[in-house]
N, CA, C and O atoms as CSV, one atom per row, in Angstrom:
chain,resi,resn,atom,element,x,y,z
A,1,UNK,N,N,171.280,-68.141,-25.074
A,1,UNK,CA,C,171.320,-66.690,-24.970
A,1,UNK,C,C,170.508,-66.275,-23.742
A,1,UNK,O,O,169.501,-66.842,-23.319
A,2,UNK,N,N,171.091,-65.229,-23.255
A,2,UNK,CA,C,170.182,-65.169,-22.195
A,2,UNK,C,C,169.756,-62.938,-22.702
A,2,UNK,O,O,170.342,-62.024,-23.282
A,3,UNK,N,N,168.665,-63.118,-22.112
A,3,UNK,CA,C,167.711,-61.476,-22.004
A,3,UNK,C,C,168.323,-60.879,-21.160
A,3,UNK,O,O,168.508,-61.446,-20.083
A,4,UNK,N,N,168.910,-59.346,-21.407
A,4,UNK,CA,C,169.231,-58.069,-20.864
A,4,UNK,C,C,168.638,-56.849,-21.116
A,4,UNK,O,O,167.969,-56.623,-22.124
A,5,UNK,N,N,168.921,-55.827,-19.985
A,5,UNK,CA,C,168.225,-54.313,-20.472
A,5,UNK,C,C,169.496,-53.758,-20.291
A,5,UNK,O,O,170.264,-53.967,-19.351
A,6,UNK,N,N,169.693,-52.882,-21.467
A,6,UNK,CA,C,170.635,-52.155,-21.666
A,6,UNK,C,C,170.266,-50.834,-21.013
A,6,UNK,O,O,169.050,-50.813,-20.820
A,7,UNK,N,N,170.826,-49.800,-20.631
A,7,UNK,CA,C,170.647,-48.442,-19.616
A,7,UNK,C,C,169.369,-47.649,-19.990
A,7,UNK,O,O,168.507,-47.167,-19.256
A,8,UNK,N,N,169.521,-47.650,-21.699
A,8,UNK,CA,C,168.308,-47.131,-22.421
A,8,UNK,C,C,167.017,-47.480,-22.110
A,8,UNK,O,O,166.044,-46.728,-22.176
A,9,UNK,N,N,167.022,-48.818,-21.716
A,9,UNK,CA,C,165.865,-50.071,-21.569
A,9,UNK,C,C,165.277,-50.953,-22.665
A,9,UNK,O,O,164.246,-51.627,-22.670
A,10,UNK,N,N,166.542,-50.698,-23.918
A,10,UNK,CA,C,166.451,-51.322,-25.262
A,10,UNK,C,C,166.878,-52.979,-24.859
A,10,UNK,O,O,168.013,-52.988,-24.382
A,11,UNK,N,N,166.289,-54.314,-24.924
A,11,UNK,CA,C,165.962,-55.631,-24.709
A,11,UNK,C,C,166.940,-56.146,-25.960
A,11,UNK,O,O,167.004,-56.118,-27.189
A,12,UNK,N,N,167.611,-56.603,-24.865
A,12,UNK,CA,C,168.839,-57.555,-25.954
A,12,UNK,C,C,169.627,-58.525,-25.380
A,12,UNK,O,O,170.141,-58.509,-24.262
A,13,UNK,N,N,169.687,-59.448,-26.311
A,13,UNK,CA,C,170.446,-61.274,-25.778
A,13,UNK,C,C,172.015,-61.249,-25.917
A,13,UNK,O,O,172.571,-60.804,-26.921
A,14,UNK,N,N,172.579,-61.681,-25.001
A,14,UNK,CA,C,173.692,-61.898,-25.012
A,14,UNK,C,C,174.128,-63.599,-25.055
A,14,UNK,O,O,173.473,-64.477,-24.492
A,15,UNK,N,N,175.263,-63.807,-25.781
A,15,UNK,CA,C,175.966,-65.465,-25.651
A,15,UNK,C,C,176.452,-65.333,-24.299
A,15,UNK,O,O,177.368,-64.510,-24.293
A,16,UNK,N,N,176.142,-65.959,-22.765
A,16,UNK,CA,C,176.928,-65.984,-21.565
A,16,UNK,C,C,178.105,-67.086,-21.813
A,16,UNK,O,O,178.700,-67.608,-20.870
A,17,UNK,N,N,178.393,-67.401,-23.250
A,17,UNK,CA,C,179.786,-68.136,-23.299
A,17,UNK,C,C,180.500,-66.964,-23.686
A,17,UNK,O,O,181.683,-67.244,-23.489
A,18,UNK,N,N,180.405,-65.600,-24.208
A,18,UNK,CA,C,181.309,-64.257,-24.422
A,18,UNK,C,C,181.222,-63.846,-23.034
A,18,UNK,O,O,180.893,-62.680,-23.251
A,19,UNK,N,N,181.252,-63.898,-22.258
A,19,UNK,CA,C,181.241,-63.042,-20.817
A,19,UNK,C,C,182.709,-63.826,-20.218
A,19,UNK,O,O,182.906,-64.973,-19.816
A,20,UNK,N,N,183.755,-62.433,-20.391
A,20,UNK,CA,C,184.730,-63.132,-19.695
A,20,UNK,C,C,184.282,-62.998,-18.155
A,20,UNK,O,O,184.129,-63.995,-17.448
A,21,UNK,N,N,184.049,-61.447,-17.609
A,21,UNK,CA,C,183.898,-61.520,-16.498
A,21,UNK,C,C,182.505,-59.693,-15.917
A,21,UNK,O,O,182.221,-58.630,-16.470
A,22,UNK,N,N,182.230,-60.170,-14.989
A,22,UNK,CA,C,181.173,-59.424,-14.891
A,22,UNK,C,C,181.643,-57.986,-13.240
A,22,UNK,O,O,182.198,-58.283,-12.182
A,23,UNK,N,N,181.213,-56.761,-13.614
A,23,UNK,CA,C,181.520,-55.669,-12.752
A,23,UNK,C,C,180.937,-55.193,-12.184
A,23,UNK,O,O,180.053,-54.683,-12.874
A,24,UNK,N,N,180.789,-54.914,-10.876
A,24,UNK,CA,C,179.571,-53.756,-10.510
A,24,UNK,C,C,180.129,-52.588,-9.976
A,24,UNK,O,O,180.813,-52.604,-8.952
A,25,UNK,N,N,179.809,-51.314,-10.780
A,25,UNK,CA,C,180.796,-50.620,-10.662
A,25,UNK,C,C,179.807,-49.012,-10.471
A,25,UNK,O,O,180.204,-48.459,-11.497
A,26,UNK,N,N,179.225,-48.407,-10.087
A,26,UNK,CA,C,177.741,-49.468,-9.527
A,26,UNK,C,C,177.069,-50.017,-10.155
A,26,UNK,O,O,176.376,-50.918,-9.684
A,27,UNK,N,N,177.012,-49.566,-11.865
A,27,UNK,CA,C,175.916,-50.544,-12.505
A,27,UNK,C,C,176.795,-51.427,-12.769
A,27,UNK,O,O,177.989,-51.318,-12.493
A,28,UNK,N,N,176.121,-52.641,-13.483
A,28,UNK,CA,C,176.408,-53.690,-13.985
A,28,UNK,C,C,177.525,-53.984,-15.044
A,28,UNK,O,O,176.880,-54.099,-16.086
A,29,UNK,N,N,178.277,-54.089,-15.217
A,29,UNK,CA,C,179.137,-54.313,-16.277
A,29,UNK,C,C,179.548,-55.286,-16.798
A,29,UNK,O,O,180.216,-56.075,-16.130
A,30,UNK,N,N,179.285,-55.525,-18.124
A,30,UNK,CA,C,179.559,-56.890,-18.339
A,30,UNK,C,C,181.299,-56.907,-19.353
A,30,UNK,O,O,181.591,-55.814,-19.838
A,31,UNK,N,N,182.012,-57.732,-19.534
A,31,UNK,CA,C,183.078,-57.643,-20.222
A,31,UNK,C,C,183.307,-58.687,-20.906
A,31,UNK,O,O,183.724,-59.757,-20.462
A,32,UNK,N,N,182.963,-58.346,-22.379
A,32,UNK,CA,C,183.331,-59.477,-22.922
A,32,UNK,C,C,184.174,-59.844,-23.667
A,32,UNK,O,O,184.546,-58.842,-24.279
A,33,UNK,N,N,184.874,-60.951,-24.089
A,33,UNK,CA,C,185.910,-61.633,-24.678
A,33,UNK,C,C,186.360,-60.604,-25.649
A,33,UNK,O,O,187.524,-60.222,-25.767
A,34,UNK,N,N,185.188,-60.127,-26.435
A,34,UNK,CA,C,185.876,-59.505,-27.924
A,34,UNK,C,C,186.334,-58.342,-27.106
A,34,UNK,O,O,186.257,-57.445,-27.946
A,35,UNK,N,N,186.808,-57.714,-25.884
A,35,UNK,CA,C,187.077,-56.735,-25.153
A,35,UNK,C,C,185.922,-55.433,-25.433
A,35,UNK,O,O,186.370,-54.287,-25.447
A,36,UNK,N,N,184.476,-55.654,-25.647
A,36,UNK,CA,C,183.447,-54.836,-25.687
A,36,UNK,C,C,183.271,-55.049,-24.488
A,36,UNK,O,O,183.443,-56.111,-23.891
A,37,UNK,N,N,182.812,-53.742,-23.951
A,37,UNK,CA,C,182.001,-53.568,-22.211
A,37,UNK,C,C,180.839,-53.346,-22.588
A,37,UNK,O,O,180.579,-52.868,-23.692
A,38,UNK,N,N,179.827,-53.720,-21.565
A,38,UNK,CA,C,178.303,-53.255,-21.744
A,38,UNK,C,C,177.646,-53.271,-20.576
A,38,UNK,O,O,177.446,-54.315,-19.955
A,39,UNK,N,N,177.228,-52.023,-20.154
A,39,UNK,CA,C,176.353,-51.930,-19.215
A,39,UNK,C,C,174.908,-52.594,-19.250
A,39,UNK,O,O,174.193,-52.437,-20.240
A,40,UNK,N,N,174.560,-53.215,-18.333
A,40,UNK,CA,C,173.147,-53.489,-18.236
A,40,UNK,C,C,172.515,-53.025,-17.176
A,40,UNK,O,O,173.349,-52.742,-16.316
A,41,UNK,N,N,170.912,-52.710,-16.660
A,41,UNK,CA,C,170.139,-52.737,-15.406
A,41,UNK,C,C,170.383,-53.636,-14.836
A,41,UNK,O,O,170.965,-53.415,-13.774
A,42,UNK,N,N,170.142,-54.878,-15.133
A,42,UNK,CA,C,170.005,-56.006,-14.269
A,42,UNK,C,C,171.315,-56.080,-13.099
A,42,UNK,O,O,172.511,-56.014,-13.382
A,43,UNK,N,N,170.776,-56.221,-11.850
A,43,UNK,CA,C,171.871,-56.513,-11.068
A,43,UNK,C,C,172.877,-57.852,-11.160
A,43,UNK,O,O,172.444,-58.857,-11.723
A,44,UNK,N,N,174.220,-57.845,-10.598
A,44,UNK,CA,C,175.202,-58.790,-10.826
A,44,UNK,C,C,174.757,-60.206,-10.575
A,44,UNK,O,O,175.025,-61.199,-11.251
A,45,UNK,N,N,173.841,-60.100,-9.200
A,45,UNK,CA,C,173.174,-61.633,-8.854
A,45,UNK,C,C,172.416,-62.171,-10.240
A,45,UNK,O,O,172.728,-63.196,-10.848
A,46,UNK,N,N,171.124,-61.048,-10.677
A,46,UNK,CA,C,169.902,-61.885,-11.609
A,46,UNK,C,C,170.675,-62.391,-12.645
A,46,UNK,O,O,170.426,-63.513,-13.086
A,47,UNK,N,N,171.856,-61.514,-13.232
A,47,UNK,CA,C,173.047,-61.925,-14.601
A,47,UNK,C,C,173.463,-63.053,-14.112
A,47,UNK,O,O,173.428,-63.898,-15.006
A,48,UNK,N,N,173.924,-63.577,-12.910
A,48,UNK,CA,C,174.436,-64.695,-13.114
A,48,UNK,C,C,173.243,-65.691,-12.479
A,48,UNK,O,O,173.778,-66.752,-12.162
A,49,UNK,N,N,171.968,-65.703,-12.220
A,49,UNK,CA,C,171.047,-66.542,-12.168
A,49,UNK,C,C,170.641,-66.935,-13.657
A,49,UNK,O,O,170.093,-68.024,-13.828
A,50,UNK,N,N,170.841,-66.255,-14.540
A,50,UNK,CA,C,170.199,-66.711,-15.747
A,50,UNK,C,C,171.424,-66.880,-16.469
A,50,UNK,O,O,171.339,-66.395,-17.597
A,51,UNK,N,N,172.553,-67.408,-16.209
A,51,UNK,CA,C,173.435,-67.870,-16.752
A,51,UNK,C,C,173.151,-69.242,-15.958
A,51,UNK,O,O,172.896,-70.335,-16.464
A,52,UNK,N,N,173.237,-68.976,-14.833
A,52,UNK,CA,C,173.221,-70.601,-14.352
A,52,UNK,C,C,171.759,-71.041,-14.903
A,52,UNK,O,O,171.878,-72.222,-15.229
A,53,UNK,N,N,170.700,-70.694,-15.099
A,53,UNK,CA,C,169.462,-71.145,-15.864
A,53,UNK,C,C,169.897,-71.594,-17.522
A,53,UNK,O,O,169.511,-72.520,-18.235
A,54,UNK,N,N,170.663,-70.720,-17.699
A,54,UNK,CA,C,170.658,-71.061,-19.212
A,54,UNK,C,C,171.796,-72.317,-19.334
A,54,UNK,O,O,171.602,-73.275,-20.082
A,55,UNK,N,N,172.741,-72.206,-18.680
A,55,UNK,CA,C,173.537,-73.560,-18.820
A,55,UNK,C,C,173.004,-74.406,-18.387
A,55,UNK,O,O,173.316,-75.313,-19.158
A,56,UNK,N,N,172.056,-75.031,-17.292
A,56,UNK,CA,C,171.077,-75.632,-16.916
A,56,UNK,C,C,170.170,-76.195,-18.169
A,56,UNK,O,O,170.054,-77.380,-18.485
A,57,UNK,N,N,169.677,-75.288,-18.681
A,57,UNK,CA,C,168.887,-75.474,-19.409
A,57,UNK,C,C,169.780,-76.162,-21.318
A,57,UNK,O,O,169.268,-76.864,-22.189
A,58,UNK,N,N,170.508,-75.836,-21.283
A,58,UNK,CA,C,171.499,-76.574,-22.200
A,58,UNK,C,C,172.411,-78.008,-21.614
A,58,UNK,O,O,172.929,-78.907,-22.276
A,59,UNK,N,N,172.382,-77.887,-20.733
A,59,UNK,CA,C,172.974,-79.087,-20.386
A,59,UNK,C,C,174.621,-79.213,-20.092
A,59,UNK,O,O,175.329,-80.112,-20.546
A,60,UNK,N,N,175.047,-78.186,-19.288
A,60,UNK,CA,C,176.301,-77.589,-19.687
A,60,UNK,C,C,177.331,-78.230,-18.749
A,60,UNK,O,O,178.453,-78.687,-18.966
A,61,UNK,N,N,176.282,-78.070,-17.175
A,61,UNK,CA,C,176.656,-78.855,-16.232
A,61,UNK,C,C,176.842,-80.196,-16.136
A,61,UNK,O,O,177.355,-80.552,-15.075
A,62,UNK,N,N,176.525,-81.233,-17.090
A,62,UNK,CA,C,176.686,-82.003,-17.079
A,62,UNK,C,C,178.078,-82.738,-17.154
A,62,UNK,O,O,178.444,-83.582,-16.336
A,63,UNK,N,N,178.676,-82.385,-18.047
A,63,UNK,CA,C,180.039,-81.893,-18.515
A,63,UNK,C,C,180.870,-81.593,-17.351
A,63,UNK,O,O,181.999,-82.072,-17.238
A,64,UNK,N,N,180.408,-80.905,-16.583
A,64,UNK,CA,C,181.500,-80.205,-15.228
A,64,UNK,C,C,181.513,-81.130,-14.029
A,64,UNK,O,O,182.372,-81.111,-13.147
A,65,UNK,N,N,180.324,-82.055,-14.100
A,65,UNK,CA,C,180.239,-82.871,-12.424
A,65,UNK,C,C,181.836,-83.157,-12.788
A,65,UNK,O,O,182.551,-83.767,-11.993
């Protein structure tokens, strides 16, 4: 799971295996599988640094060489 701020600044985890695909539209948009959208603060880069941290950190890449 990785940590987000929602617009409010209410702190909440998301599965980055539900993220079909991510928007900046200007804020952040995330879109996920179950077709829920969700805005976050975090910019498009830090969202996908802590996806690549968190698959990193699970071992996800391993799988992909």
């Amino acid at each position: 799971m990785i940590e987000l701020t929602q617009l409010s600044g209410k702190v909440f985890w998301v599965n980055p295996h539900q993220i079909e695909y991510i928007e900046k539209t200007p804020d952040t948009m995330l879109a996920m599988l179950s077709g829920k959208r969700i805005v976050v603060r975090e910019e498009v880069e830090t969202v996908i640094d802590r996806i690549v941290e968190y698959r990193k950190r699970i071992g996800a890449f391993k799988n992909e060489e």
